[in-house]
MARBAGU-453296 format. One record per residue (C-alpha): residue in one letter; y, z negated, x negated. Coordinates in pm, whole numbers, padded with zeros to 5 digits, always signed. Example, Ala and Ser with C-alpha at 12.3 -4.5 7.8 and 13.67 -1.06 7.14 Angstrom:
MARBAGU-453296
A-00450-00780-01230;S-00106-00714-01367;
This chain:
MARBAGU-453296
X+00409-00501+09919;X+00130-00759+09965;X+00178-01056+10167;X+00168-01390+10029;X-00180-01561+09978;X-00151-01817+10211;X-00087-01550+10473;X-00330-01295+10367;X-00608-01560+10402;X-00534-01737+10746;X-00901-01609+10850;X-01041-01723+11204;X-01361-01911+11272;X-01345-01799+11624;X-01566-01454+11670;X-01879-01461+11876;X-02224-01402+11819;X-02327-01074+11835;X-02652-00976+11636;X-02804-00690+11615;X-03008-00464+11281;X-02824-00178+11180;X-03120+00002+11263;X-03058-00057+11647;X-02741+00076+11655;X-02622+00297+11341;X-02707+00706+11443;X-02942+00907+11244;X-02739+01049+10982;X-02813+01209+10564;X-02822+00985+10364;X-02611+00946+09997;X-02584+01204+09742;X-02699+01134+09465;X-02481+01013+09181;X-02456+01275+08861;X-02701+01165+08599;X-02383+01043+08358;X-02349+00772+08598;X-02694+00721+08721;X-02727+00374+08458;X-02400+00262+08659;X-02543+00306+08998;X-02908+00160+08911;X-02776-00135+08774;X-02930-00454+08863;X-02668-00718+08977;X-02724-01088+08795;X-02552-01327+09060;X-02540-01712+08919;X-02257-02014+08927;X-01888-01922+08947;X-01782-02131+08700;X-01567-01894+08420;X-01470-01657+08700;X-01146-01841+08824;X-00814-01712+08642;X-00590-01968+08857;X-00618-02306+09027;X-00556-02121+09359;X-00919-01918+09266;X-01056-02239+09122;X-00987-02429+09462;X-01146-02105+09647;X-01447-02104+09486;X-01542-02442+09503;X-01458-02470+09909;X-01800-02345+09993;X-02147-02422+09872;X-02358-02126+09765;X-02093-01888+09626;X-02215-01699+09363;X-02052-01475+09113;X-02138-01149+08885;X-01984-00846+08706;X-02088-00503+08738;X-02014-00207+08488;X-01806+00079+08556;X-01696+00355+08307;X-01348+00253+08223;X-01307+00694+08249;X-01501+00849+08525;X-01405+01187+08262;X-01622+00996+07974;X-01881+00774+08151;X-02067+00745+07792;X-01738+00578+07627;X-01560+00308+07703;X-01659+00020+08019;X-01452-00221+08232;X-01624-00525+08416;X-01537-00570+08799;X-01616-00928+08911;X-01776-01009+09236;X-01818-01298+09470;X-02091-01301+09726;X-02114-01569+10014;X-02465-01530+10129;X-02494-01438+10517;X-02609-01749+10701;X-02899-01583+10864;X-03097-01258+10851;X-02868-01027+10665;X-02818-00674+10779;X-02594-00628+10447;X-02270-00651+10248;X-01932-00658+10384;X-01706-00559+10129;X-01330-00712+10157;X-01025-00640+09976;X-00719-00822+10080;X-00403-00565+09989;X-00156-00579+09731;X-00229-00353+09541;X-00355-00617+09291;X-00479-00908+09553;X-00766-01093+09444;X-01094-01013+09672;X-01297-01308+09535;X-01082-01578+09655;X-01036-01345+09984;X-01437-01382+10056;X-01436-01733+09937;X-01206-01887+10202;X-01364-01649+10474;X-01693-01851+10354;X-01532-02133+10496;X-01312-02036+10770;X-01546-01802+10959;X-01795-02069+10892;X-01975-02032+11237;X-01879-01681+11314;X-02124-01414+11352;X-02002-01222+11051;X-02115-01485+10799;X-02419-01471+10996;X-02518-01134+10962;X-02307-01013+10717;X-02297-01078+10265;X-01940-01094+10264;X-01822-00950+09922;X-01503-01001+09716;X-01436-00804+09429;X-01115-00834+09242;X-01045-00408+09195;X-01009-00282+08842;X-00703-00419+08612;X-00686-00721+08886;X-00775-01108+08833;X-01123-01189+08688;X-01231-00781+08627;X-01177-00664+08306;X-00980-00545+08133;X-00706-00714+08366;X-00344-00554+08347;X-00142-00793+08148;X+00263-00733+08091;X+00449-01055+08057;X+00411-01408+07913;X+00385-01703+08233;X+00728-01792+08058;X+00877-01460+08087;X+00811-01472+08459;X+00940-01813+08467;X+01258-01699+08282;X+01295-01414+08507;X+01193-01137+08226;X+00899-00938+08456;X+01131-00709+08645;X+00916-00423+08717;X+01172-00247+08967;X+01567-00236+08975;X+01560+00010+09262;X+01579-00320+09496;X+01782-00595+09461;X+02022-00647+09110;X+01974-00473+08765;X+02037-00184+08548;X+01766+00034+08323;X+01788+00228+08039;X+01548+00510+07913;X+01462+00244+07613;X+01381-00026+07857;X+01151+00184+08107;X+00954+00267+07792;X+00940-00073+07623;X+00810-00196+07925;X+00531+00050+07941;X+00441+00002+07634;X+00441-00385+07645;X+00173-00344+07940;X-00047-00114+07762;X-00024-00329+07415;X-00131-00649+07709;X-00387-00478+07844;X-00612-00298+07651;X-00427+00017+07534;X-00291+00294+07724;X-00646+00413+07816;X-00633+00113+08067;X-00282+00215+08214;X-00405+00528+08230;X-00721+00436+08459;X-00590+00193+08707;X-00505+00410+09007;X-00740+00350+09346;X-00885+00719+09271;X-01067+00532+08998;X-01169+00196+09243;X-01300+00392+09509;X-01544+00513+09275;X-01626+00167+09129;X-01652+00042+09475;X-01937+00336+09557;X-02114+00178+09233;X-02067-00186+09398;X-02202-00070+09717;X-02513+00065+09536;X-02572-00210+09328;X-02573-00447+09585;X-02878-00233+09755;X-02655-00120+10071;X-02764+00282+10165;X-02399+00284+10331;X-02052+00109+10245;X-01932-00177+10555;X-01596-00245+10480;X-01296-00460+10592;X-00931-00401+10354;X-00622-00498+10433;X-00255-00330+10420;X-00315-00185+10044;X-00682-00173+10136;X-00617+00075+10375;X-00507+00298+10170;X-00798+00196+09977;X-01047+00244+10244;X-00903+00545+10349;X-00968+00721+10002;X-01308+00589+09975;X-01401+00762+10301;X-01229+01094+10165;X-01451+01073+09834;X-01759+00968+09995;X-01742+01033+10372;X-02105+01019+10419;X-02141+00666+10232;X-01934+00485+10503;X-02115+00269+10751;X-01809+00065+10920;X-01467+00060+10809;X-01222-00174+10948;X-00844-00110+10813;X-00559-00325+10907;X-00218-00297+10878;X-00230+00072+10771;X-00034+00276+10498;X+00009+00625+10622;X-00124+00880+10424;X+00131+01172+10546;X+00458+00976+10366;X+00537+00998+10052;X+00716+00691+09821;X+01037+00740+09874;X+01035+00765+10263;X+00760+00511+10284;X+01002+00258+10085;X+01285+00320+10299;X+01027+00298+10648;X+00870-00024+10481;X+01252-00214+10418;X+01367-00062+10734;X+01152-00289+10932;X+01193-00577+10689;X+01539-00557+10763;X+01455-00564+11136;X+01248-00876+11088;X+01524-01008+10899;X+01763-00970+11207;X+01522-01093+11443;X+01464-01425+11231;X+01865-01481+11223;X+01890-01403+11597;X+01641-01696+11647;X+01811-01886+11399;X+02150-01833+11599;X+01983-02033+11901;X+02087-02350+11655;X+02479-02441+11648;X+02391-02542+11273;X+02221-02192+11155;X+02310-02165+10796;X+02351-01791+10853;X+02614-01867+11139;X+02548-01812+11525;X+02654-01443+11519;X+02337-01274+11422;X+02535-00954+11401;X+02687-01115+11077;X+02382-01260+11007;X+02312-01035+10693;X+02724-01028+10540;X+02672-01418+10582;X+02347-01401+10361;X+02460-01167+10106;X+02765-01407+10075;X+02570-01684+09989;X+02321-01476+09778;X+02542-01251+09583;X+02716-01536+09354;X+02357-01624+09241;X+02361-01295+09015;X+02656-01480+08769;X+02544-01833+08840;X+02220-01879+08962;X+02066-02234+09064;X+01874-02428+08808;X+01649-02704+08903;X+01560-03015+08666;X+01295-02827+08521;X+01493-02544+08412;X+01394-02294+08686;X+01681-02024+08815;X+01681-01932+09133;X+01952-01612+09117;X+01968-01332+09337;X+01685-01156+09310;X+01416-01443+09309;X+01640-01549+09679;X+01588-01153+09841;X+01296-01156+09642;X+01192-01515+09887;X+01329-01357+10178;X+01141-01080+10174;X+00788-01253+10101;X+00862-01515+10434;X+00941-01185+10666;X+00521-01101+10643;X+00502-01354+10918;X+00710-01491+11193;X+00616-01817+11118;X+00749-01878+10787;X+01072-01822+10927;X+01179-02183+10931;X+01067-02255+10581;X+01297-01926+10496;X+01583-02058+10740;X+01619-02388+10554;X+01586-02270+10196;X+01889-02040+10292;X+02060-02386+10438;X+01944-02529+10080;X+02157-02259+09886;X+02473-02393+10067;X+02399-02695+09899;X+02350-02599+09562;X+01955-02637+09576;X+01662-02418+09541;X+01321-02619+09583;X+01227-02415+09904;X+01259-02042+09800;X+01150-02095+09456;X+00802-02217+09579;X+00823-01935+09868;X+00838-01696+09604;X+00581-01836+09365;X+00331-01886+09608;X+00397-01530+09628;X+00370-01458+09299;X+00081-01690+09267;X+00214-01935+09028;X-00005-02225+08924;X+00136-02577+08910;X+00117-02610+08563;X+00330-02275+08557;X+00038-01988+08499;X+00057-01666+08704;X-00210-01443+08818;X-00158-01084+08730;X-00101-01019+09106;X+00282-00834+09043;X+00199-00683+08657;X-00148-00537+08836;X+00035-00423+09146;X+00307-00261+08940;X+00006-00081+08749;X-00178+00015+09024;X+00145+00181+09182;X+00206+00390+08908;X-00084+00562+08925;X-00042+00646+09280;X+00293+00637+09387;X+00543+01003+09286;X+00745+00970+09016;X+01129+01037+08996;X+01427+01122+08835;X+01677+00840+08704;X+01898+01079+08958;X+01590+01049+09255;X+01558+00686+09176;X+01930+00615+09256;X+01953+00789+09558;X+01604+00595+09698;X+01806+00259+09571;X+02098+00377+09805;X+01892+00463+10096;X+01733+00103+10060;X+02049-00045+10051;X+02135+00124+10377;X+01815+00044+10559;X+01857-00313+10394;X+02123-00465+10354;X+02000-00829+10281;X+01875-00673+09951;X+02156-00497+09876;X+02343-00720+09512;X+02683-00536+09578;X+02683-00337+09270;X+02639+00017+09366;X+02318+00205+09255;X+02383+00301+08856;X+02093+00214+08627;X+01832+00258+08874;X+01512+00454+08735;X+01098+00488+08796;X+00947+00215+08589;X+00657+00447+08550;X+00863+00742+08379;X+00653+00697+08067;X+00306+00590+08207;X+00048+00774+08007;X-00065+00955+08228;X+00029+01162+08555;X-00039+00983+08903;X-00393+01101+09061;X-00299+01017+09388;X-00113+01291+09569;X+00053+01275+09938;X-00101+01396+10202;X-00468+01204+10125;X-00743+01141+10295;X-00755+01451+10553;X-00946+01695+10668;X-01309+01444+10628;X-01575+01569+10739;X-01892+01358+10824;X-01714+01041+10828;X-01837+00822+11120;X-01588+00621+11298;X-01354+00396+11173;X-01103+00118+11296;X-00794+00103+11238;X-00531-00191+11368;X-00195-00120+11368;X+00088-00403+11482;X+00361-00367+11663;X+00611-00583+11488;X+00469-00519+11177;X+00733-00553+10852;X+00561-00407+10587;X+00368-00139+10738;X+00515-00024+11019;X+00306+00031+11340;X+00364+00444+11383;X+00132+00438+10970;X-00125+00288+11178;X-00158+00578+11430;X-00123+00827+11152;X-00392+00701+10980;X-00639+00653+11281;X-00577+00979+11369;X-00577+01140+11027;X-00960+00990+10990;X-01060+01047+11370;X-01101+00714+11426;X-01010+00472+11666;X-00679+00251+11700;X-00629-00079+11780;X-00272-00184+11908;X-00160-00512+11821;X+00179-00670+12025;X+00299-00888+11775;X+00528-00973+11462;X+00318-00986+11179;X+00160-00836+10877;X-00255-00802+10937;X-00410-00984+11186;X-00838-00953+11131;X-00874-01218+10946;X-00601-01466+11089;X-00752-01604+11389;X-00442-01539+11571;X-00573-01307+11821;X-00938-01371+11959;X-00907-01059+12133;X-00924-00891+11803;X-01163-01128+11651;X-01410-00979+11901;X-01318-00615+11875;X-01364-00623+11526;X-01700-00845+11528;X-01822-00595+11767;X-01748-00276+11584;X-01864-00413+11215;X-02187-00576+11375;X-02278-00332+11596;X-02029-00073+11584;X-01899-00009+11877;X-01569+00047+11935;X-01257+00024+12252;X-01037+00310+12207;X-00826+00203+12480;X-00810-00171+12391;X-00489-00305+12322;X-00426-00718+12202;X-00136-00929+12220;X-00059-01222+11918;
């Protein structure tokens, strides 16, 4: 799960200056194969950058793009089926902040999710690392990955008032809620009619953007891919360098997915620590005689899911007609745990609940969700839910309730009371087969090295994914003491800040460095 936006794009204006040409410090090494000549019209494409204006799908985006002179904005063509390049194409949009001074070349971002918006990720860094060295040496790049925000075709399932009405479930194995076979399919096939037919669905998975991001990296004239992705983007990153090792420059991955664990145990690792966060934030809470989850934090979570678990019958509805029930409150809850310090805002909507109001959560959750004002939604959940079943294993109704009981073990807070019945994959009838499969990215040979940062404290990807995945690529790891999710582009730590500076600019690298938030 992604953080929320305003999280993912704290980004620090604190790095120092460290130039130096790729040419000074990059070892001799072949260069890229050549691309098969089906796709060679994809990879010789020439990019037509201009105004942003048309690009923005919400006034988050809109707000983004106008926050730094210069931005500029294209699309580049992909096959929509890497099987078929001669049929069928889907547009990936791009937003380039041009490096301050002489640029050595492109950095490309991608913020997590899956289905987080990289153009409004390079925007703000446009702005926030406004004197750093990596806007001065560096094209940052933002693309928004296939099926997400401004590329299309964009993954589409629900009306902004079905989200608003609380009719975009993609997943009753957390939280409340009960599936049938005929509700697993109609929701499939609601997404494909949204989207662009099943043929989209069916070509959504990152096996298919690491290939479109190879075409990016061409079309932008860079010889070799510099890269910085975050939680999801690991796993992106991480799959790039296992189908093109030798087009990797510099790859920076924070906040790592491990590529040894499968769904189910990753789920349970990933609310396993949430629930650990969880505690921690009600044992600080307890410090206050007026906690609303009481000053024993070892009843912290029977206190919560007291005050929670009535929502499911009679949820809270605001003036405008908004319901807050249970599974928009865990939902909340769970969003706030990405970073210690939205634990008061999460501490007094919980005190809020006692008194019959929602105003705090609710916005919590659609910042999350990335609501608008005016009440439209980016596709941020309907892409992520895509993008996940395309990579994620799929299970039996009968696998799917035993994951929701493990969850409810590792977690309580999330846990509605209601046992595990009606559980099931929400991807039983995707199109298609997933074309991920578990272990991934191992066994690379002629990948240069690559950093990876791993957090202690981290509650959505816990810290031991981290060192699985740095040592699965051969890379180097950077320890993080903290209690967060990412940290590269927060400015919380200027220790990192100038590791990672360092090792994108010139790439060297401090295996035995460690950095405390």
């Amino acid at each position: 799960m992604a953080p929320p936006r305003a999280i993912r794009y704290r980004i620090a204006a604190t790095l120092l200056s460290l130039p130096m040409l790729f040419a000074c410090s990059e070892p001799q090494s072949p260069g890229p194969p050549q691309p098969s000549p089906e796709l060679q019209r994809f990879y010789g494409q020439q990019l037509a950058f201009g105004p942003c204006e048309g690009y923005a799908t919400t006034d988050a985006d809109a707000t983004a793009f106008a926050s730094s002179p210069g931005l500029q904005c294209a699309r580049v063509e992909v096959p929509l089926d890497y099987d078929h390049p001669d049929r069928r194409t889907a547009q990936i949009a791009l937003l380039k902040a041009p490096a301050r001074g002489e640029s050595i070349g492109s950095l490309l971002l991608n913020p997590g999710g899956p289905g987080g918006p990289g153009m409004s990720m390079a925007a703000v860094a446009a702005t926030t690392w406004a004197d750093s060295p990596l806007t001065e040496r560096f094209d940052l790049i933002g693309f928004d990955p296939r099926g997400v925000g401004a590329s299309t075709p964009a993954i589409d399932c629900f009306t902004d008032a079905e989200v608003d009405n609380g009719e975009s479930m993609t997943t009753v194995t957390v939280g409340d809620g009960r599936w049938t076979e005929q509700d697993t399919r109609r929701m499939v096939d609601k997404c494909a009619a949204g989207s662009g037919g099943p043929e989209v669905l069916a070509t959504v998975g990152t096996r298919d953007a690491v290939r479109d991001m190879d075409i990016l990296r061409a079309a932008l004239g860079d010889e070799k891919l510099s890269y910085l992705g975050q939680s999801y983007g690991t796993r992106l990153g991480a799959v790039y360098a296992e189908t093109f090792p030798r087009n990797v420059r510099a790859m920076v991955l924070d906040s790592a997915i491990d590529p040894h664990v499968g769904t189910a145990d990753r789920r349970v690792s990933q609310f396993t620590s949430f629930q650990r966060s969880f505690d921690q934030m009600a044992a600080d809470c307890a410090k206050s005689p007026d906690c609303p989850l009481g000053t024993d934090p070892a009843k912290a979570t029977g206190v919560f899911q007291d005050l929670v678990r009535p929502l499911i019958d009679r949820p809270i509805v605001t003036a405008d007609g908004r319901e807050l029930d249970f599974n928009a409150a865990y939902g909340a809850i769970t969003a706030g745990l990405y970073s210690s310090a939205a634990w008061p805002t999460l501490i007094k909507g919980i005190a809020e609940i006692r008194a019959g109001r929602a105003d705090t959560l609710l916005k919590v959750g659609e910042a999350f969700a990335g609501r608008d004002p005016d009440g439209r939604y980016s596709n941020f959940n309907e892409a992520l839910f895509a993008i996940n079943c395309m990579d994620e294993q799929r299970h039996t109704p009968e696998q799917e309730r035993a994951l929701k009981g493990r969850i409810q073990q590792a977690a309580p807070y999330t846990d509605a009371g209601r046992g595990t019945d009606g559980a099931r994959d929400p991807c039983e009838f995707w199109p298609v087969e997933p074309t991920l499969t578990y272990p991934y990215a191992t066994d690379i040979d002629g990948l240069p090295d690559t950093l990876t940062i791993s957090i202690t404290g981290d509650p959505s990807t816990p810290y031991a994914g981290g060192i699985s995945l740095a040592e699965t690529l051969g890379g180097t790891l950077l320890t993080v003491e903290g209690e967060q999710h990412t940290v590269a582009l927060s400015g919380a730590s200027p220790c990192v800040n100038d590791i990672v500076a360092d090792y994108l600019i010139n790439l060297n690298t401090s295996p035995d460095a460690r950095c405390t938030l």
